[in-house]
N, C-alpha and C positions, 0 to 999 in steps of 0.2 A: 551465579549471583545469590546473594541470603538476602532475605526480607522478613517482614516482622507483618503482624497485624495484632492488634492488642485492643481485649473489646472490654464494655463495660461502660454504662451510664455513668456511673458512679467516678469514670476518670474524665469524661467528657463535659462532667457538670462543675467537678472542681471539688469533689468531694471526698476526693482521695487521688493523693499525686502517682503520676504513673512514673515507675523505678522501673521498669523490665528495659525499658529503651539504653537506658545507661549501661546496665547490666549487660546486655547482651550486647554490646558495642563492646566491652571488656573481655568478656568471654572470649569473642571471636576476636578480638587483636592479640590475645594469648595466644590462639593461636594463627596469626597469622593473616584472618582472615577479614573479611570487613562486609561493613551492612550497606548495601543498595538503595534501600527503601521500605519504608513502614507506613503503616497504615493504622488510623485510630477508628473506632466504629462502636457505635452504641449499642444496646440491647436489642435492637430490629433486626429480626428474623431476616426479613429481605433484605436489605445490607449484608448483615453477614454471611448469608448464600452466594450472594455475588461476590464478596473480598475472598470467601472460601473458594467460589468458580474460580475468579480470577487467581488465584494462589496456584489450586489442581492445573490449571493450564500455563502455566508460564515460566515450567520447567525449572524454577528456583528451589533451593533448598527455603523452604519456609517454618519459622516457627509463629504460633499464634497461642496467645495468652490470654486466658478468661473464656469463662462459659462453660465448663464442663463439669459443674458440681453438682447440685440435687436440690439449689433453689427456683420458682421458678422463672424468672429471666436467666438461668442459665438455658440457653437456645442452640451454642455451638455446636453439638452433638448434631440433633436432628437437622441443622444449617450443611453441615458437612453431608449427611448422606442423601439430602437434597442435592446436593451441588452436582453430589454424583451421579445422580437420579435413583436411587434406592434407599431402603431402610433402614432400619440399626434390628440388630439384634444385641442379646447378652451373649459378650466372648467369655466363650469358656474358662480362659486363663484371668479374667479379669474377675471372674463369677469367685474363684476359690482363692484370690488375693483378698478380695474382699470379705467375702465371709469368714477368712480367716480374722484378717482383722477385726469385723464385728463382734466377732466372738471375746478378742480380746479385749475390746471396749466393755461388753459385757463381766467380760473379768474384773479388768479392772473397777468397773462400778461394783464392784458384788452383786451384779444382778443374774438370773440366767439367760443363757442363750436362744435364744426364740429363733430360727433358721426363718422362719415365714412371719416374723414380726413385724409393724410396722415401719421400725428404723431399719432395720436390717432391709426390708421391700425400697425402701427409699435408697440406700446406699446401692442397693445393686443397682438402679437405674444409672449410676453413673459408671457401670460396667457396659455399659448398650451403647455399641459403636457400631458406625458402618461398616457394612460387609466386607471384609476384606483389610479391615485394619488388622496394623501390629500393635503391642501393647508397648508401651515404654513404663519400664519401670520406676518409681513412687517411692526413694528410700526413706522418705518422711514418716508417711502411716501409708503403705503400700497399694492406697487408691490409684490407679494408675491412669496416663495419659495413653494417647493412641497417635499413631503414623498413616498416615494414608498415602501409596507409592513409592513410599520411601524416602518422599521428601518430604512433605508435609505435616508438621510434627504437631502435636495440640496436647497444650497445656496447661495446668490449673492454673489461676491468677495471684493463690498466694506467693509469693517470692519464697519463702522460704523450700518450699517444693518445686517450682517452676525452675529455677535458674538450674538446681542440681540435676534436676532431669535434661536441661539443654544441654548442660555440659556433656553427661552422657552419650547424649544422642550424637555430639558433635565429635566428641572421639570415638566413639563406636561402630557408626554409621556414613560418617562425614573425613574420616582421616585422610581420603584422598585429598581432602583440599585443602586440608593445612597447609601455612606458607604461600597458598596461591594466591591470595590477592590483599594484602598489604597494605593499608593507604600512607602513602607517604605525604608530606607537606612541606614547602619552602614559603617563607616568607623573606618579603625586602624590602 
């Protein structure tokens, strides 16, 4: 089964329409596949620990959208490695995507590069995942997403990054279940 959970005050209050549910309904009937069930959830830390528990336990392929950026109600990260009962550290591979990147933000601005600078300190916190995640890769600006088990995929909220990193994950990681489950419809 695929399930969704899509977090954010901001889609809860009316203050931005949530597109990931369409989106990823599309995704997975490309390839064959179909959504079970989703789940909406605000910015509270204990909510999202429990949608996250409940995700880690229920043997689904899950993706979850929102929460893992560098403001602060993004909570998803430390929600996740609660869930699992452990901490976040900075992944290595996440640590040198990103300051790769910073650096080239710094380029681009013609400013220089400060390794220990305040933006740069802030950007890596969105490298700190629980222990034991994988990284998914970010072909937007290479901030990456993380996997937890191998099902549980977590993803930034803007669309523009989000959708192209599920698709990844769903042929990369998920190719066994293309074609498996289908929804068909008759009406009379």
């Amino acid at each position: 089964m695929v399930g969704l959970i899509i977090i954010g005050d901001e889609i809860l209050s009316g203050r931005r329409q949530d597109k990931h549910l369409v989106k990823a309904i599309e995704l997975l009937d490309e390839r064959g596949m179909a959504l079970q069930w989703v789940r909406y959830v605000g910015d509270d830390p204990e909510r999202i620990t429990a949608d996250v528990r409940y995700a880690l336990d229920s043997g689904d392929v899950v993706f979850s959208f929102g929460g893992i950026g560098a403001t602060p109600d993004d909570h998803t990260r430390a929600c996740a490695a609660r869930a699992l009962g452990g901490g976040l550290s900075l992944h290595p591979e996440a640590r040198d995507l990103i300051l790769a990147r910073s650096q080239e933000v710094a380029q681009q601005e013609g400013k220089p590069f400060d390794p220990s600078g305040p933006d740069t300190l802030r950007r890596l916190q969105m490298g700190c995942f629980p222990e034991g995640a994988v990284i998914i890769p970010n072909p937007y600006n290479r901030i990456p997403g993380f996997s937890l088990n191998g099902r549980v995929h977590f993803l930034p909220g803007f669309p523009v990054m989000a959708w192209p990193m599920m698709a990844w994950v769903l042929d990369q990681w998920h190719a066994d279940l293309h074609g498996q489950s289908r929804l068909t419809e008759q009406a009379v």
